[in-house]
N, CA, C and O atoms as a Tinker XYZ file with bonds, in Angstrom:
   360  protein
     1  N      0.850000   -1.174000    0.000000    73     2
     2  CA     0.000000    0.000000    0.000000    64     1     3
     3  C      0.894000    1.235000    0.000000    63     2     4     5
     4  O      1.735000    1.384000    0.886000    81     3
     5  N      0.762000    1.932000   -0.769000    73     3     6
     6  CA     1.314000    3.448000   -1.175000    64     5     7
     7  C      1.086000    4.726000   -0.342000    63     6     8     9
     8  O     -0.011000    4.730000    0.216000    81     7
     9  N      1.798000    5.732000   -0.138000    73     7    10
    10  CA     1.383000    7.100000    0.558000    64     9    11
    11  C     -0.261000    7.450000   -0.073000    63    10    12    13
    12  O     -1.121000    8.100000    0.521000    81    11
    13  N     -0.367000    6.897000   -1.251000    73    11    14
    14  CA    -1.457000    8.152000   -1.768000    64    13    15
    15  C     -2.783000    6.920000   -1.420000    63    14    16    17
    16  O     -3.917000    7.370000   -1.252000    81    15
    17  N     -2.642000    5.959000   -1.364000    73    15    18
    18  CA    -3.864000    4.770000   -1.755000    64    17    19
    19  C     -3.971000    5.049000   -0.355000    63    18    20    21
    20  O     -5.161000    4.824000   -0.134000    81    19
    21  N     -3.253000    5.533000    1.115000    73    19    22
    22  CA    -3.900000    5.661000    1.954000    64    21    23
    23  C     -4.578000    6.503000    2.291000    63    22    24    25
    24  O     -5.574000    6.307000    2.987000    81    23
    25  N     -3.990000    8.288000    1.648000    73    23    26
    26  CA    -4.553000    9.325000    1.803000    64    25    27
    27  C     -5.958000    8.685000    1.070000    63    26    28    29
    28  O     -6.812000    8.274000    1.855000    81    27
    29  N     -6.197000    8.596000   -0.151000    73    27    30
    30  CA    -7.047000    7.787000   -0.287000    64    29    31
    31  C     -8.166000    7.466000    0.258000    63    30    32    33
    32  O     -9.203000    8.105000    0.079000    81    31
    33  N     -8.018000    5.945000    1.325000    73    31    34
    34  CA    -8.828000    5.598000    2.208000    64    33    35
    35  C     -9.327000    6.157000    3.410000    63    34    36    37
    36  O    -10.342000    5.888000    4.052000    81    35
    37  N     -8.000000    7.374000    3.687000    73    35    38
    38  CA    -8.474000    8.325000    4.842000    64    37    39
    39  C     -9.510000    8.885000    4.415000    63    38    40    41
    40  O    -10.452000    8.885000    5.206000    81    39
    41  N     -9.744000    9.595000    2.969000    73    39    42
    42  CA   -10.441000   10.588000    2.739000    64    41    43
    43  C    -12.086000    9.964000    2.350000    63    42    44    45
    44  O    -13.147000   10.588000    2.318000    81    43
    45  N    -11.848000    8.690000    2.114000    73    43    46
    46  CA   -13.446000    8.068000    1.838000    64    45    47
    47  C    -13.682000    7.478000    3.262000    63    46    48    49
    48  O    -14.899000    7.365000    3.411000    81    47
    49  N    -13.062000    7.090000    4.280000    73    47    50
    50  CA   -13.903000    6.787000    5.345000    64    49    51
    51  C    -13.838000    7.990000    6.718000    63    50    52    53
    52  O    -14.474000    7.915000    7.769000    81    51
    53  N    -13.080000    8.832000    6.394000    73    51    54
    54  CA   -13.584000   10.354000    7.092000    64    53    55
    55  C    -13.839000   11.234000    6.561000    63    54    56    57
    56  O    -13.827000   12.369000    7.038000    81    55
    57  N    -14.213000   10.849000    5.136000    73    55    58
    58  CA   -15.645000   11.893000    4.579000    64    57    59
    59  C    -14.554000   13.501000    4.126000    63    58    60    61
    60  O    -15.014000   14.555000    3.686000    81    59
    61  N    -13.417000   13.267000    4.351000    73    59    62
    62  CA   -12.591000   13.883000    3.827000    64    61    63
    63  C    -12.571000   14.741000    2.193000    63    62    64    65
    64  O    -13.439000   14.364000    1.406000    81    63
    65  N    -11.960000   15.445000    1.892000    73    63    66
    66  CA   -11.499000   15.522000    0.702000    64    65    67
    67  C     -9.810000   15.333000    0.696000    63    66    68    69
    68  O     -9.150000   15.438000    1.729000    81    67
    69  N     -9.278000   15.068000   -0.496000    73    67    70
    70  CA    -8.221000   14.053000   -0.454000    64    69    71
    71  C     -6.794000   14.737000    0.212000    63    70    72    73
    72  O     -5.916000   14.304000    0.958000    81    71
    73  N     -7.085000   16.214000   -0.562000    73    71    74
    74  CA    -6.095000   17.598000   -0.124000    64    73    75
    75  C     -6.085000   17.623000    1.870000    63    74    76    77
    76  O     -5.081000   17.916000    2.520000    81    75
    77  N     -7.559000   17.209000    2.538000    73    75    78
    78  CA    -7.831000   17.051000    3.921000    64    77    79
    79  C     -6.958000   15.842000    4.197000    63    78    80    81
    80  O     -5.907000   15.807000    4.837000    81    79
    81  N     -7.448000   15.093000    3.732000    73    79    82
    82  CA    -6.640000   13.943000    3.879000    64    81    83
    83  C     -5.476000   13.633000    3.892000    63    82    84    85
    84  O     -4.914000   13.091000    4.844000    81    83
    85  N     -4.740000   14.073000    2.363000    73    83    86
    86  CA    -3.108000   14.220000    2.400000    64    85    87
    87  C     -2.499000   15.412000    3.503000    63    86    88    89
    88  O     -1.276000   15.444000    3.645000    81    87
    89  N     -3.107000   16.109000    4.058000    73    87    90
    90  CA    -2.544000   16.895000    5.060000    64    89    91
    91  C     -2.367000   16.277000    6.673000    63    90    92    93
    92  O     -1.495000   16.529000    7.504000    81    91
    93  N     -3.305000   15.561000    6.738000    73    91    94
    94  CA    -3.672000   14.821000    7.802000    64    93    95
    95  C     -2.641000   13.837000    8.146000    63    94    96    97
    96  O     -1.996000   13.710000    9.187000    81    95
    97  N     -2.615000   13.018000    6.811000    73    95    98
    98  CA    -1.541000   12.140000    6.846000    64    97    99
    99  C      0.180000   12.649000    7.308000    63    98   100   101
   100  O      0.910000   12.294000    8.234000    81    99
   101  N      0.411000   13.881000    5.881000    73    99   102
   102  CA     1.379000   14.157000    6.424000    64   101   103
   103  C      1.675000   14.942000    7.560000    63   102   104   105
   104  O      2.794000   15.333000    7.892000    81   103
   105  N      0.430000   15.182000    8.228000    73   103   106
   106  CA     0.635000   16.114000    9.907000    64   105   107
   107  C      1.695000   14.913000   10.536000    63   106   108   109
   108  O      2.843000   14.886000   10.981000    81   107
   109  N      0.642000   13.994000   10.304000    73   107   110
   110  CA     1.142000   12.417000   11.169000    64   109   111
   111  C      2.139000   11.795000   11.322000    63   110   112   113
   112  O      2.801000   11.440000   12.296000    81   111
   113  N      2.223000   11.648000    9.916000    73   111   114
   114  CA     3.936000   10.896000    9.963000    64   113   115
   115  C      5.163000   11.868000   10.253000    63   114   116   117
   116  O      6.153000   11.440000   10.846000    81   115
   117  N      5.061000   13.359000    9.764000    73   115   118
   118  CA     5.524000   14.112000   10.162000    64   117   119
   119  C      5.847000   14.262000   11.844000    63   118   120   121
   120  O      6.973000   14.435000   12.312000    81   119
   121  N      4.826000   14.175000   12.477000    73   119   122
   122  CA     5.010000   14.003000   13.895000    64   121   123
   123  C      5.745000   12.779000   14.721000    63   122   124   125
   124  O      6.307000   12.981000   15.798000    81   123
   125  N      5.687000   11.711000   14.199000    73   123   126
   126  CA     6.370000   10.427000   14.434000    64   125   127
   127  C      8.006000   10.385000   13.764000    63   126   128   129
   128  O      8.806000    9.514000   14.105000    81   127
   129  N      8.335000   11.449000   12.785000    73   127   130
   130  CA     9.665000   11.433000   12.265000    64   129   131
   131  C     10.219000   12.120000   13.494000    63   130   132   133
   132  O     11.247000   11.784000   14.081000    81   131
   133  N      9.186000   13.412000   13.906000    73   131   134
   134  CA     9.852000   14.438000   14.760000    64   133   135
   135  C     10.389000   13.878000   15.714000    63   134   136   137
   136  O     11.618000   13.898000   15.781000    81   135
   137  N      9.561000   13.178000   16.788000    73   135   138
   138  CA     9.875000   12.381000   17.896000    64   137   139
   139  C     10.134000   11.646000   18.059000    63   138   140   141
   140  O     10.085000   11.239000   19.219000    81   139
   141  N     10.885000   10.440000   16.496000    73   139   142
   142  CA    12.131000    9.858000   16.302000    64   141   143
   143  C     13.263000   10.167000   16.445000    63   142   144   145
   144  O     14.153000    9.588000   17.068000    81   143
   145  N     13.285000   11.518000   15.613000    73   143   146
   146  CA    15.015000   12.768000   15.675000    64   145   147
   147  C     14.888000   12.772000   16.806000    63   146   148   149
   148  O     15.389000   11.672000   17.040000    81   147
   149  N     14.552000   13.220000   17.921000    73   147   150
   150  CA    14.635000   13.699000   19.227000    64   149   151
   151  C     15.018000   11.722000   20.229000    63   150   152   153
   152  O     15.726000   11.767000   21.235000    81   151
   153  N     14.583000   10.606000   19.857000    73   151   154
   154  CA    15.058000    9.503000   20.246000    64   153   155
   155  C     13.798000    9.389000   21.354000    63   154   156   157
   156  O     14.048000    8.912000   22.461000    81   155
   157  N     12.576000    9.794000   21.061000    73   155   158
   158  CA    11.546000    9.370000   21.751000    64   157   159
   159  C     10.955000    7.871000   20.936000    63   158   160   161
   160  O     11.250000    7.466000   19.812000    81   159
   161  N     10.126000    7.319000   21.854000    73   159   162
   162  CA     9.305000    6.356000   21.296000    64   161   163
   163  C      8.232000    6.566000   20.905000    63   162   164   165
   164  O      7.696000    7.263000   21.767000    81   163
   165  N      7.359000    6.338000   19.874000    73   163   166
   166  CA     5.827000    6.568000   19.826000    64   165   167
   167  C      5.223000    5.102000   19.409000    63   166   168   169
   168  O      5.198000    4.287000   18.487000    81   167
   169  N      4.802000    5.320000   20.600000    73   167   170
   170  CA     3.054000    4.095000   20.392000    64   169   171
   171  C      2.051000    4.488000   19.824000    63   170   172   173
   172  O      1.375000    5.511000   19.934000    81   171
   173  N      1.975000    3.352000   19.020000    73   171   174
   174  CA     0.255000    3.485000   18.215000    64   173   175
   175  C     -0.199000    1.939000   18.640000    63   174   176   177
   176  O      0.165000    0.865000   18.161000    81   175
   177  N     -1.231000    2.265000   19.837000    73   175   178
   178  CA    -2.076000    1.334000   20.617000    64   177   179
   179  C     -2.327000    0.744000   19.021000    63   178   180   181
   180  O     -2.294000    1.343000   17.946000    81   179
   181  N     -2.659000   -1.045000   19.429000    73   179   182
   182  CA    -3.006000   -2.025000   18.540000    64   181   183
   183  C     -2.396000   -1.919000   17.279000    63   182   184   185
   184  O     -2.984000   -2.470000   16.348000    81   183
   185  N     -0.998000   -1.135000   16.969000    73   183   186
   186  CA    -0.552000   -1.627000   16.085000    64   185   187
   187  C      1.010000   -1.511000   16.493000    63   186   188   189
   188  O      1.543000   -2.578000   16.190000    81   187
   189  N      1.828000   -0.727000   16.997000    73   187   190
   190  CA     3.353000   -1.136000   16.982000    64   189   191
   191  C      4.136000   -0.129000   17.839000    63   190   192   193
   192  O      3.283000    0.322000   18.603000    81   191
   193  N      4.917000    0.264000   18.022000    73   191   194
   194  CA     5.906000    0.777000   18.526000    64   193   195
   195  C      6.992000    0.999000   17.901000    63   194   196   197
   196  O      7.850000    0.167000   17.604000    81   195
   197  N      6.985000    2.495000   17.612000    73   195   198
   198  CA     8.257000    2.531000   16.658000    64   197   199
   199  C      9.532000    3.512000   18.184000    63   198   200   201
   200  O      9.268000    4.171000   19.189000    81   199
   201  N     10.558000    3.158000   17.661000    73   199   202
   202  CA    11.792000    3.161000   18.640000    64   201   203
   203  C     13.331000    3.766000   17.881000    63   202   204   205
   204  O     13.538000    3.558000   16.685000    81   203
   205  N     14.032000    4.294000   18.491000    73   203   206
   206  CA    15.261000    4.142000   18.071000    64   205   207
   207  C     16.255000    3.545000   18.775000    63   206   208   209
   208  O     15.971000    3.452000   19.969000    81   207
   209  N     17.089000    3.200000   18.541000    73   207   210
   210  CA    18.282000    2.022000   19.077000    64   209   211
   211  C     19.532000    2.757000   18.389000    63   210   212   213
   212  O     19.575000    3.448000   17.371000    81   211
   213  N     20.581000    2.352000   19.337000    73   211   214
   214  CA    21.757000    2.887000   18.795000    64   213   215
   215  C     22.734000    1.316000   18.039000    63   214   216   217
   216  O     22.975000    0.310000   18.707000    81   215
   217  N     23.094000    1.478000   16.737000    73   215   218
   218  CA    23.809000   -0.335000   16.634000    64   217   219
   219  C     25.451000    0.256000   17.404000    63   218   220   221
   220  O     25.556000    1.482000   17.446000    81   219
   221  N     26.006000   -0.125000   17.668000    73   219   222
   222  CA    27.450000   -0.077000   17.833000    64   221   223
   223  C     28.598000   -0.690000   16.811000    63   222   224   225
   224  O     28.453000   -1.759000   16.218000    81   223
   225  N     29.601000    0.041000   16.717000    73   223   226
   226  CA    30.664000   -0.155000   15.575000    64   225   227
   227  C     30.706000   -1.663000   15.712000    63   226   228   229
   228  O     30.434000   -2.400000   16.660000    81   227
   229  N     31.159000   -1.918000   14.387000    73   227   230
   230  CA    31.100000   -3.714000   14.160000    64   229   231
   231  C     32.798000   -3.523000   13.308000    63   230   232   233
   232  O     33.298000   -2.517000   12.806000    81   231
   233  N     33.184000   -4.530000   13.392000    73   231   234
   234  CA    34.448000   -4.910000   12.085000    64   233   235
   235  C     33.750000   -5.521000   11.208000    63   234   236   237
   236  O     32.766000   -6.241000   11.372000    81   235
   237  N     34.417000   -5.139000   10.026000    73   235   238
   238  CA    34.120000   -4.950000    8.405000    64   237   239
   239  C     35.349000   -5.058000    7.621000    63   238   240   241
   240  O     36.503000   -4.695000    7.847000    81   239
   241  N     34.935000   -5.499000    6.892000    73   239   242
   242  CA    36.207000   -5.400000    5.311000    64   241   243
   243  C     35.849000   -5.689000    3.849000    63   242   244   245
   244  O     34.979000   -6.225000    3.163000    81   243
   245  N     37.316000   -4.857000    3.738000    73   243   246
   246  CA    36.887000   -4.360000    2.173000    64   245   247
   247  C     36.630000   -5.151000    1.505000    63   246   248   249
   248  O     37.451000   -6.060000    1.627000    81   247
   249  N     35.695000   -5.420000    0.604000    73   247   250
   250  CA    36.176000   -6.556000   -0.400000    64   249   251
   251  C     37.100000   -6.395000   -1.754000    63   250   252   253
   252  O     37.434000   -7.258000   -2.566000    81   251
   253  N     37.344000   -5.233000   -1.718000    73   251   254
   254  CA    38.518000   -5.159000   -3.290000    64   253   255
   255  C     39.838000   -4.814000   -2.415000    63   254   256   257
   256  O     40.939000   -4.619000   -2.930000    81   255
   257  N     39.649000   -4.777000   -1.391000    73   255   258
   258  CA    41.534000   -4.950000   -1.193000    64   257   259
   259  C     41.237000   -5.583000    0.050000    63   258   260   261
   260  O     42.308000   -5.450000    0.642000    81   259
   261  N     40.411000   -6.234000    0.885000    73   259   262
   262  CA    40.505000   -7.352000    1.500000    64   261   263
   263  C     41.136000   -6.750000    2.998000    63   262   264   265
   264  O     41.339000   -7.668000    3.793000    81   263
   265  N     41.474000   -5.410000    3.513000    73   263   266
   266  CA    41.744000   -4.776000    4.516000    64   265   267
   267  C     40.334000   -5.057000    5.663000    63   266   268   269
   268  O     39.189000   -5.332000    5.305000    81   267
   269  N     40.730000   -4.923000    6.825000    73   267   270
   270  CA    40.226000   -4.930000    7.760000    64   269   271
   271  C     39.437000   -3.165000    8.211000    63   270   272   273
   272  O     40.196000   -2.310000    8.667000    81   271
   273  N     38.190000   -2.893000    8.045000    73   271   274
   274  CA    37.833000   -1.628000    8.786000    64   273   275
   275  C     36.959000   -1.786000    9.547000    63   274   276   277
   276  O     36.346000   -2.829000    9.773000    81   275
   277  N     36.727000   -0.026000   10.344000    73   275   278
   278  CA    35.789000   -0.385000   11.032000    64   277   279
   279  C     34.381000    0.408000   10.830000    63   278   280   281
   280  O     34.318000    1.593000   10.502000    81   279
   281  N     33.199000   -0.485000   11.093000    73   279   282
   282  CA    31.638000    0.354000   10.330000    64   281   283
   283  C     31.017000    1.090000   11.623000    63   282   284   285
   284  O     30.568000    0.579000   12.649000    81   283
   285  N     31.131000    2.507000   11.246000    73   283   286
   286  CA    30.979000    3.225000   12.715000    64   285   287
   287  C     29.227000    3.021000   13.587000    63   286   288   289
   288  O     28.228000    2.940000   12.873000    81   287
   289  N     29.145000    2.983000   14.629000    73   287   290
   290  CA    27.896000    2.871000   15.025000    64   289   291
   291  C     26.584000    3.794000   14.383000    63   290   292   293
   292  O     26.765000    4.904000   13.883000    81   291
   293  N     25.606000    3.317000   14.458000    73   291   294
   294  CA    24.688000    4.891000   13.808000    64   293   295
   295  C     22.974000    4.491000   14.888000    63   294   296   297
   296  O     22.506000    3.578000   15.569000    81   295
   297  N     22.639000    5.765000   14.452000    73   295   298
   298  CA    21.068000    5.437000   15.261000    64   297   299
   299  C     20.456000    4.769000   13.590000    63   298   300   301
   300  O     20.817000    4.960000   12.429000    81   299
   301  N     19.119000    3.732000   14.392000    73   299   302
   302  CA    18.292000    3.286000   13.902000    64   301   303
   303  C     17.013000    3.256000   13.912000    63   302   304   305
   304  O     16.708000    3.203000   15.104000    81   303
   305  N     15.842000    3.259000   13.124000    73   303   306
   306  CA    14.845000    3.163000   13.876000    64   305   307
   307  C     14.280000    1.530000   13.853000    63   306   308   309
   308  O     14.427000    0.687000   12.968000    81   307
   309  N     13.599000    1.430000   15.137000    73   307   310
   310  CA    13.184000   -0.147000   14.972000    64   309   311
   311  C     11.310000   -0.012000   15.022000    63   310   312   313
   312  O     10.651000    0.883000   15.553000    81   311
   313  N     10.878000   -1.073000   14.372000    73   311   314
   314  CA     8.887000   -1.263000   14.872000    64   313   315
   315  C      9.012000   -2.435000   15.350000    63   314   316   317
   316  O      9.495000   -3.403000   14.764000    81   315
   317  N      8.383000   -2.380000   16.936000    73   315   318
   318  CA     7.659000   -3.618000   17.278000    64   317   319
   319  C      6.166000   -3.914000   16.945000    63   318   320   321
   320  O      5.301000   -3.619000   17.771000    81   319
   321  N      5.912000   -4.368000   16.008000    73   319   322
   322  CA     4.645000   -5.134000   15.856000    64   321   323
   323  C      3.272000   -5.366000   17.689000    63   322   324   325
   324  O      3.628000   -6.118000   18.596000    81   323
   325  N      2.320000   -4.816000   17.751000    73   323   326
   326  CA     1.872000   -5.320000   18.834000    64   325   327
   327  C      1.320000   -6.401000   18.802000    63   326   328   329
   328  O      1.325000   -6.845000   17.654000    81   327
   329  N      0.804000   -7.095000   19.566000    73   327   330
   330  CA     0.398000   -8.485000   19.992000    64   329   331
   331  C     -1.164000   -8.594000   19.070000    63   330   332   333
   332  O     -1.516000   -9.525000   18.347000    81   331
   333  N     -1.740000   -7.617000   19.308000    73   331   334
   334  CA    -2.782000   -7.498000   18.233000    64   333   335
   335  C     -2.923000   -7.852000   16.667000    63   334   336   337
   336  O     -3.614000   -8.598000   15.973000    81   335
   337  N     -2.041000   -7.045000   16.515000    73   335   338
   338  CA    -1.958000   -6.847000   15.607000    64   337   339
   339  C     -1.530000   -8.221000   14.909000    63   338   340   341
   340  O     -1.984000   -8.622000   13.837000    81   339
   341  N     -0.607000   -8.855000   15.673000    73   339   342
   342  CA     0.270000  -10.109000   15.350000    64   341   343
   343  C     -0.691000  -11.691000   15.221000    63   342   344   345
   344  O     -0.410000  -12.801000   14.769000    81   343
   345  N     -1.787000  -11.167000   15.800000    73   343   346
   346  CA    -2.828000  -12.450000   16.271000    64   345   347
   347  C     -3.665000  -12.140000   14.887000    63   346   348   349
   348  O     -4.046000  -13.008000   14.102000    81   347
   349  N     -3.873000  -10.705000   14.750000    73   347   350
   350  CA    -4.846000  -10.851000   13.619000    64   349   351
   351  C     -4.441000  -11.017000   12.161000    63   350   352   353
   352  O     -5.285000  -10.934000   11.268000    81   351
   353  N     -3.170000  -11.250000   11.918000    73   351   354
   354  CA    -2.459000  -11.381000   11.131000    64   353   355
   355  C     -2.640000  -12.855000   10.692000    63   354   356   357
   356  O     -3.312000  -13.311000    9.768000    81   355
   357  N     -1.941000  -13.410000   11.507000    73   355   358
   358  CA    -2.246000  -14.809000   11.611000    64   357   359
   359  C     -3.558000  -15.669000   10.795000    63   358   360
   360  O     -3.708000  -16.877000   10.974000    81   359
């Protein structure tokens, strides 16, 4: 499913128009990027938990000259799936 096929469905089951809709959407995700950058968590009851995690530097190497480096740590974001969501899947 696509950005727009959801604005989309927002806008036919809240009676929306689609311009309402695509704003809505991007209020949203917009708000969940925000309080990712900042390394908050946001829950969305019955469907997941999105998170950031830090990975830590790993060893790595090159493959065209076969040297040893190192791959520096970075933030990530992770989704936990909720339990709900996971049953109705099923």
């Amino acid at each position: 499913m696509t950005k727009s096929q959801i604005v989309e469905v927002v806008a036919k089951q809240a009676n929306l128009t689609k311009k309402a809709a695509r704003e809505a959407v991007d209020a949203f995700l917009n708000e969940i990027i925000r309080k990712l950058q900042k390394g908050e968590k946001v829950v969305v009851s019955g469907f997941g938990t999105f998170k950031v995690t830090k990975v830590k530097d790993k060893k790595g190497r090159n493959p065209q000259t076969g040297s040893d480096l190192v791959i520096k740590g970075h933030r990530a974001v992770r989704f936990l799936v909720s339990k709900s969501l996971k049953k109705s899947v099923k």
